[in-house]
Backbone as JSON Lines, residues from 0, in Angstrom:
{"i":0,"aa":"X","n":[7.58,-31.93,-0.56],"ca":[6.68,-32.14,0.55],"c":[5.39,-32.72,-0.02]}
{"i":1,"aa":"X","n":[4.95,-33.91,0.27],"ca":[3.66,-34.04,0.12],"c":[2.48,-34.65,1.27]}
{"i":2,"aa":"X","n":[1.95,-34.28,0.79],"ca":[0.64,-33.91,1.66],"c":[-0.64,-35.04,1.42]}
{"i":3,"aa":"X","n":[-1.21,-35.88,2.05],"ca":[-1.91,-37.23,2.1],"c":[-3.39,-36.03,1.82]}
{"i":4,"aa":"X","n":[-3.84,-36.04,0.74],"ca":[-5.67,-35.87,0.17],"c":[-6.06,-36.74,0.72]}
{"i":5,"aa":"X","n":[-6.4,-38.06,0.69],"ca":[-7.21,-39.18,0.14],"c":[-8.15,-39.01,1.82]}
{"i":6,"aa":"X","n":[-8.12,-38.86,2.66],"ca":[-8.31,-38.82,3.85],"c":[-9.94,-37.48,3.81]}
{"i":7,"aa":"X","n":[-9.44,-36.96,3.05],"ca":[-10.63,-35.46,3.15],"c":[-11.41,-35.38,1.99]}
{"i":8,"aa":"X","n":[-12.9,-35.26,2.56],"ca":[-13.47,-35.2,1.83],"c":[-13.91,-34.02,0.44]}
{"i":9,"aa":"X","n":[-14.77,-34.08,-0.52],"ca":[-14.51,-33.34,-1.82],"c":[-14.59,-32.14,-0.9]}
{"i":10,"aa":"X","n":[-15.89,-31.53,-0.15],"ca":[-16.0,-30.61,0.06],"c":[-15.59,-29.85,1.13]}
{"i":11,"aa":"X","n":[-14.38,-30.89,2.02],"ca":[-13.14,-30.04,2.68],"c":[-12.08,-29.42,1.84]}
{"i":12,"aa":"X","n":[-11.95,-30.47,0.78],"ca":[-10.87,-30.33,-0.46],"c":[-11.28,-28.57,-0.96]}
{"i":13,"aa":"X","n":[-12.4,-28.48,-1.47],"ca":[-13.02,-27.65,-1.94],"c":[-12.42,-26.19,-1.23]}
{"i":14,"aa":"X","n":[-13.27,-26.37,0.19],"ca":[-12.58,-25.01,0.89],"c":[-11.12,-25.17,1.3]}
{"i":15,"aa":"X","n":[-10.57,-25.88,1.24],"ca":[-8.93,-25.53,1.14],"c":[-8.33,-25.37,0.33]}
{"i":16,"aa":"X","n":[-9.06,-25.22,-0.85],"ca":[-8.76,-24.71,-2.33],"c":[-8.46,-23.1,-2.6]}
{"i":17,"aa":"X","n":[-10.1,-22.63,-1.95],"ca":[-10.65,-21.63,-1.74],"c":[-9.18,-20.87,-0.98]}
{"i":18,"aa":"X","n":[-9.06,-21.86,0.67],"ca":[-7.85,-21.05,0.97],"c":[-6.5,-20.61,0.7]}
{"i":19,"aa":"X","n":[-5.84,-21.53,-0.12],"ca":[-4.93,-21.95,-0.64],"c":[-4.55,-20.72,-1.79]}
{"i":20,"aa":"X","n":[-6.15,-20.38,-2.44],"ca":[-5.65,-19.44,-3.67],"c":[-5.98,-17.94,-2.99]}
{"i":21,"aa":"X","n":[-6.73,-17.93,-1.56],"ca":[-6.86,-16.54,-0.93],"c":[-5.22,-16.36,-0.77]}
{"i":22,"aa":"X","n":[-4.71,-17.06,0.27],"ca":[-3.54,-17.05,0.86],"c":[-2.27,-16.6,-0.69]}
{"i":23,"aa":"X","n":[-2.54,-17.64,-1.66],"ca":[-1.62,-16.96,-2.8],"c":[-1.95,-15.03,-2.93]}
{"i":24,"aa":"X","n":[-2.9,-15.29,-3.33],"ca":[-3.48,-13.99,-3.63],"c":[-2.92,-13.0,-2.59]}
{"i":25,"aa":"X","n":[-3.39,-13.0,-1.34],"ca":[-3.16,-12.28,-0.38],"c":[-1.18,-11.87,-0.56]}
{"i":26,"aa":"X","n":[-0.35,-12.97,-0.66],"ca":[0.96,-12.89,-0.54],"c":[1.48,-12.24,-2.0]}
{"i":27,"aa":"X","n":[0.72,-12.24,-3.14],"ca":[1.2,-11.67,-4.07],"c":[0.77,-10.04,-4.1]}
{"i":28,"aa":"X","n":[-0.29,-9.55,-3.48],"ca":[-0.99,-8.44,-3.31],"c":[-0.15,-7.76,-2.2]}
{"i":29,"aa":"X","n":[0.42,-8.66,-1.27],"ca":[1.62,-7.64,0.3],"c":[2.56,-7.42,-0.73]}
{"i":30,"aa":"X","n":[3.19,-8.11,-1.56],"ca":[4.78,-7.79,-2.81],"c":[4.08,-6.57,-3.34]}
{"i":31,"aa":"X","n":[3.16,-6.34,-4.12],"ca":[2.9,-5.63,-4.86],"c":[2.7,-4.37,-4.01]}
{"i":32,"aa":"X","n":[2.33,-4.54,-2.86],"ca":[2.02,-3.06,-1.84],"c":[3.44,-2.62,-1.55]}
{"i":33,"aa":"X","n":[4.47,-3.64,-1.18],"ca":[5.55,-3.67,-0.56],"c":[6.4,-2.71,-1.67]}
{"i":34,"aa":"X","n":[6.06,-2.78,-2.87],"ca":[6.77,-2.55,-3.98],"c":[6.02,-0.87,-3.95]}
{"i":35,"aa":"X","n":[4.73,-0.58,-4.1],"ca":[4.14,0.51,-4.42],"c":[4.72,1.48,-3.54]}
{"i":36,"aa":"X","n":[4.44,1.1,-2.24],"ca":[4.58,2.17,-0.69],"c":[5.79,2.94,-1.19]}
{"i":37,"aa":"X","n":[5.76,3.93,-1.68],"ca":[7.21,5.03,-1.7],"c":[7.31,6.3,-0.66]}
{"i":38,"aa":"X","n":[8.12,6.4,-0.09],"ca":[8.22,7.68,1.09],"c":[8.97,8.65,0.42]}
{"i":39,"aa":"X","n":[8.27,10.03,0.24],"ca":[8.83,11.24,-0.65],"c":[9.72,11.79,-0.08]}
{"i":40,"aa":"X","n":[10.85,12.44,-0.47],"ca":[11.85,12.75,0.29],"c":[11.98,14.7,-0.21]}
{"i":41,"aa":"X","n":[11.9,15.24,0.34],"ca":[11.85,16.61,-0.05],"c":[13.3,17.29,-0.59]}
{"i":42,"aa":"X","n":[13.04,17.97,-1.51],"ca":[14.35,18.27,-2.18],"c":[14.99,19.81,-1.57]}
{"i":43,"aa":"X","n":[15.74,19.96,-1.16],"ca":[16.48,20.82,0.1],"c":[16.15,22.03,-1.01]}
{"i":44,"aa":"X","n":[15.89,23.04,-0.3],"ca":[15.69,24.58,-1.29],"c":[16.99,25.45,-1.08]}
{"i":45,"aa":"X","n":[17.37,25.59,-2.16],"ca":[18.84,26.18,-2.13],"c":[18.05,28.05,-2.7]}
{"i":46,"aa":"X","n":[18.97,28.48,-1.43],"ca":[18.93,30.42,-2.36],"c":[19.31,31.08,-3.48]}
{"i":47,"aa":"X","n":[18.65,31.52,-4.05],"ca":[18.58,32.5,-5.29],"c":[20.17,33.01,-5.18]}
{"i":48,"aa":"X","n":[21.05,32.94,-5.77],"ca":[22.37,33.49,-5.74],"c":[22.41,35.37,-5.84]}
{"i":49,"aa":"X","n":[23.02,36.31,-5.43],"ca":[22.42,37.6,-6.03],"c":[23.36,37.8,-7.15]}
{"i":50,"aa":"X","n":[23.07,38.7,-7.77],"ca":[23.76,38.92,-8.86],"c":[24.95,40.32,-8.63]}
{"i":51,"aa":"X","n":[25.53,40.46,-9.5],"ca":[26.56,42.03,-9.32],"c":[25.79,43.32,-8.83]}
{"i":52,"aa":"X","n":[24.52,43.29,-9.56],"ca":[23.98,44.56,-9.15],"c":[23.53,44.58,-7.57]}
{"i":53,"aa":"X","n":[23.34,43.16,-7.14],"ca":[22.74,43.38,-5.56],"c":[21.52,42.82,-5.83]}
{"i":54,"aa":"X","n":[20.84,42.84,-7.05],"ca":[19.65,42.27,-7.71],"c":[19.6,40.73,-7.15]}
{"i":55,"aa":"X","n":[18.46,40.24,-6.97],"ca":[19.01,38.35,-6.81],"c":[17.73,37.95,-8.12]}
{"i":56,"aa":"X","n":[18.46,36.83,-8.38],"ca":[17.79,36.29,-9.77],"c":[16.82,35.48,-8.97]}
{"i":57,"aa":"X","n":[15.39,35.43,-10.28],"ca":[14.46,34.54,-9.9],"c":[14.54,33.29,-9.32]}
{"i":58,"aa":"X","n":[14.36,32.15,-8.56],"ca":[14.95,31.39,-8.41],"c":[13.56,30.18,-9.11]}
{"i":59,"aa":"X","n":[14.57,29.24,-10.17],"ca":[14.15,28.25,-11.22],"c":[12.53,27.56,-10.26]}
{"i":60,"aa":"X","n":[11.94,27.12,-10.82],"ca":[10.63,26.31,-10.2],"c":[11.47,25.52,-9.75]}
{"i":61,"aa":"X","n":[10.53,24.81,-8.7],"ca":[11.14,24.11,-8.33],"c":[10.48,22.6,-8.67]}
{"i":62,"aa":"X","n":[11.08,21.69,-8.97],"ca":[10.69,20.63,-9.56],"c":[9.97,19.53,-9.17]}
{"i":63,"aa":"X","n":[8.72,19.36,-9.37],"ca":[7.95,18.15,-8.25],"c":[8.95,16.83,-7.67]}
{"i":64,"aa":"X","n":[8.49,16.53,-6.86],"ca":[9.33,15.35,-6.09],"c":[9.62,14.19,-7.06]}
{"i":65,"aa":"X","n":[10.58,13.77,-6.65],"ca":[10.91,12.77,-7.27],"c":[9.88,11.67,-7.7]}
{"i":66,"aa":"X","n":[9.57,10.89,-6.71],"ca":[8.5,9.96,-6.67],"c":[7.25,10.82,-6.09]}
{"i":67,"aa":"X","n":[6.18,10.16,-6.58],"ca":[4.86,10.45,-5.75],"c":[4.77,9.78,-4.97]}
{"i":68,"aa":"X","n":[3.81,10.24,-4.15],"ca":[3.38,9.66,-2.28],"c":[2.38,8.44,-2.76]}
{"i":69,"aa":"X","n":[2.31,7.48,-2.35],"ca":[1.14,6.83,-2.47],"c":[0.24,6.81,-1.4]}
{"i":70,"aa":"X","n":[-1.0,7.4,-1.51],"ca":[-2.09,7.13,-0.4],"c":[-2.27,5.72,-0.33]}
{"i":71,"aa":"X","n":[-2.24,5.81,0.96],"ca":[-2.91,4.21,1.33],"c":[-4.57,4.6,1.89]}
{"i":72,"aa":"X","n":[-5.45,4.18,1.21],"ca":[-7.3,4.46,1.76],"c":[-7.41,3.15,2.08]}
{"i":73,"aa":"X","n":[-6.93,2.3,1.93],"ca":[-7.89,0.72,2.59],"c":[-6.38,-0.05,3.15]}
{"i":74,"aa":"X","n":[-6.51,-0.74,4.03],"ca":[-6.05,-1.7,4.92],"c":[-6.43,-2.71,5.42]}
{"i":75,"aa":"X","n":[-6.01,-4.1,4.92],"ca":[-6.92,-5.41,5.57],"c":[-6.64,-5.11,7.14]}
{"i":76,"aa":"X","n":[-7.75,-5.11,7.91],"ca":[-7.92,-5.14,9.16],"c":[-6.75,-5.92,9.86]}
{"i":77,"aa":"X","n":[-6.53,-7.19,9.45],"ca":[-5.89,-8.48,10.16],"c":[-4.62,-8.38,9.97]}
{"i":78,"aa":"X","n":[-4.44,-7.77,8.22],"ca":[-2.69,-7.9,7.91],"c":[-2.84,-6.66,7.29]}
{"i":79,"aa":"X","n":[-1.46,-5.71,8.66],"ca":[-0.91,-4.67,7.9],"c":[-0.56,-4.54,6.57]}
{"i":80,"aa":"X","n":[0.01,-5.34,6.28],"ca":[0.7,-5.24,4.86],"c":[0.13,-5.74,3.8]}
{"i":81,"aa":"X","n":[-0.8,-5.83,3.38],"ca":[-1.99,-5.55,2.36],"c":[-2.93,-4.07,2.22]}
{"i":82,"aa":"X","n":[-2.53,-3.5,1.74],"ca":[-3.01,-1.73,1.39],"c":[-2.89,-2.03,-0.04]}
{"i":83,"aa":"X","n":[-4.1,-0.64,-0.2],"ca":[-4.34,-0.46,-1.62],"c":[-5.07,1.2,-1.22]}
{"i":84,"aa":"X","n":[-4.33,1.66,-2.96],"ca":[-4.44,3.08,-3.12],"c":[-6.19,3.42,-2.93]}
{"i":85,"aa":"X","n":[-6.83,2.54,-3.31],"ca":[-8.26,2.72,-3.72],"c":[-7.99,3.02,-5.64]}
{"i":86,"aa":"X","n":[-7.25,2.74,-6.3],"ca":[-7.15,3.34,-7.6],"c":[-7.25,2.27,-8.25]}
{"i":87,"aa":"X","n":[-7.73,2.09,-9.54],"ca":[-7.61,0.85,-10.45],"c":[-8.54,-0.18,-9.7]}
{"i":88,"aa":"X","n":[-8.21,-1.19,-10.48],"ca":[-9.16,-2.6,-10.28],"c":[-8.73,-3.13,-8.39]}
{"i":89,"aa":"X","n":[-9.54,-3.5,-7.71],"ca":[-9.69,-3.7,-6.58],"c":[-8.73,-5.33,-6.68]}
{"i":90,"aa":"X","n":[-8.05,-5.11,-5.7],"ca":[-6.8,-6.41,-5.42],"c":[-8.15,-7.31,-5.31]}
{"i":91,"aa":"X","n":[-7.48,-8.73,-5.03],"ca":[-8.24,-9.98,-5.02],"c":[-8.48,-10.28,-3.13]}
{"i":92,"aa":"X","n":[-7.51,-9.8,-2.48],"ca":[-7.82,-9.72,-1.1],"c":[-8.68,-8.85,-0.75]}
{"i":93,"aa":"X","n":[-8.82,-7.57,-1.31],"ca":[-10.11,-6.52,-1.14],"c":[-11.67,-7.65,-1.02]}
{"i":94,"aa":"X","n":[-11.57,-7.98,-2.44],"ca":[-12.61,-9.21,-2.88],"c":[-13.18,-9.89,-2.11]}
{"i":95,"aa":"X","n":[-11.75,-10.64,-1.74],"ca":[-12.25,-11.49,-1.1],"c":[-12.9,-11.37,0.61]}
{"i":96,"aa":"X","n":[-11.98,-10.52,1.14],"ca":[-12.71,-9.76,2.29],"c":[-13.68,-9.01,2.19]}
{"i":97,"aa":"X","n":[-14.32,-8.9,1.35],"ca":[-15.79,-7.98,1.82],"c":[-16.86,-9.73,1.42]}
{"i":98,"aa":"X","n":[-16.19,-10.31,0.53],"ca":[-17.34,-11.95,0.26],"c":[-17.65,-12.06,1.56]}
{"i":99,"aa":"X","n":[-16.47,-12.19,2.64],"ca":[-16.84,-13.06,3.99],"c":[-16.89,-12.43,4.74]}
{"i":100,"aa":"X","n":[-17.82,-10.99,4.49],"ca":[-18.74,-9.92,5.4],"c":[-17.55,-8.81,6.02]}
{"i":101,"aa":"X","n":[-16.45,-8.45,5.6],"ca":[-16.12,-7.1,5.65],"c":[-16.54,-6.45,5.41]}
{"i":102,"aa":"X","n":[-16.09,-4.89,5.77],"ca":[-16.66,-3.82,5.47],"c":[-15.55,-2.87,4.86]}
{"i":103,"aa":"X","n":[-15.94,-1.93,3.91],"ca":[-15.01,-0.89,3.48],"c":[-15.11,-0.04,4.84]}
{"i":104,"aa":"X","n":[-15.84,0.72,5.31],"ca":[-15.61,1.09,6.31],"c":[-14.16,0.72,7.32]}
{"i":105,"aa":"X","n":[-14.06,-0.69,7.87],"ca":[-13.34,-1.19,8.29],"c":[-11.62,-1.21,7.99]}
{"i":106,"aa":"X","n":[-11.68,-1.58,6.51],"ca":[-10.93,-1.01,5.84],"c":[-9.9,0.26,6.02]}
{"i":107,"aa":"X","n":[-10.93,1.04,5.59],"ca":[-10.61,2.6,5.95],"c":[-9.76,3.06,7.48]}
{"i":108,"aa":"X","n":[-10.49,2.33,7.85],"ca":[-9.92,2.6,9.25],"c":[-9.17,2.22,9.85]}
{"i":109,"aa":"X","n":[-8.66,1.08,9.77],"ca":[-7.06,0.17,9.58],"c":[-6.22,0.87,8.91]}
{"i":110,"aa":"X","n":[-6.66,1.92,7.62],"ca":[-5.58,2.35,6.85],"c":[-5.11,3.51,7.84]}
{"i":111,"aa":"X","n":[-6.46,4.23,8.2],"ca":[-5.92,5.52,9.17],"c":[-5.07,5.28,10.52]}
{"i":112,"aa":"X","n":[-5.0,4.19,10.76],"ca":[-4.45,3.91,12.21],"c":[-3.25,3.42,11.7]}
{"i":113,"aa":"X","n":[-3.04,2.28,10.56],"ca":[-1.71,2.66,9.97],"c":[-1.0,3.95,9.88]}
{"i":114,"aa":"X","n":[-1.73,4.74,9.02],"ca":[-0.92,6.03,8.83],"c":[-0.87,6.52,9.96]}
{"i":115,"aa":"X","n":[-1.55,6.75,11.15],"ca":[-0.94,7.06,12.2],"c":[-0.07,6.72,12.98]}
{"i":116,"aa":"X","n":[0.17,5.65,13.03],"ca":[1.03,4.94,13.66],"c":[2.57,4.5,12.89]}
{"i":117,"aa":"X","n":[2.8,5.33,11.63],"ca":[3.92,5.32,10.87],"c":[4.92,6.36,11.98]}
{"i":118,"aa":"X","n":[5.98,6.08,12.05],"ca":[6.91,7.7,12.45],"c":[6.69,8.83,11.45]}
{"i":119,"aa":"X","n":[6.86,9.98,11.93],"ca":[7.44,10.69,10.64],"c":[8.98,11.43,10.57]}
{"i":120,"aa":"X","n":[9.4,11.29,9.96],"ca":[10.68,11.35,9.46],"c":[10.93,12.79,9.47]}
{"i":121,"aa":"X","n":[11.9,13.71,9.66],"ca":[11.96,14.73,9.75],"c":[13.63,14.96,8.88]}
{"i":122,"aa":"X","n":[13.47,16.11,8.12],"ca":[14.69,16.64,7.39],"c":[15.42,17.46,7.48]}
């Protein structure tokens, strides 16, 4: 596919540059969420067996979940599927949405209406 430049000037060129590497960014940052998001699955609690005497044996710890939960604290307002834990270095869509006057606030609050608006799954 190609696409006719010669028509636009440097400093249209410029901000469609700008968009071009948000939009990468943004689509490599939904994979990487897409990949993180894990749903914990609870491990069924089986009974202490009793023993001959009538005694029942301790029953073993029980072993943390398989996977951990990932919190989601921030949510791009516009696209569900960009979340971040709040942990480590801030994605490049975080970035770039607060440059062009977001708010963490905002954020936050996209994430909570996500999580509300998930089902919950029952076992």
């Amino acid at each position: 596919m190609s696409i006719d430049l010669t028509e636009h000037s440097l400093q249209e060129l410029e901000a469609m540059l700008v968009e071009v590497c948000n939009e990468i960014s943004v689509r490599e940052e939904r994979a990487r969420c897409d990949e993180a998001v894990v749903e914990v699955v609870p491990e069924p609690v089986v009974p202490p067996e009793p023993t001959q005497g009538g005694e029942e044996l301790a029953s073993p710890a029980q072993p943390a979940s398989v996977a951990e939960e990932v919190t989601i604290r921030y949510v791009h307002p516009a696209s569900r599927s960009l979340c971040w834990s709040g942990e480590g270095a801030a994605p490049e869509w975080v970035t770039a949405y607060l440059a062009h006057g977001g708010s963490w606030s905002a954020m936050e609050n996209a994430a909570e209406q996500l999580l509300r608006s998930r089902p919950r799954r029952k076992f």
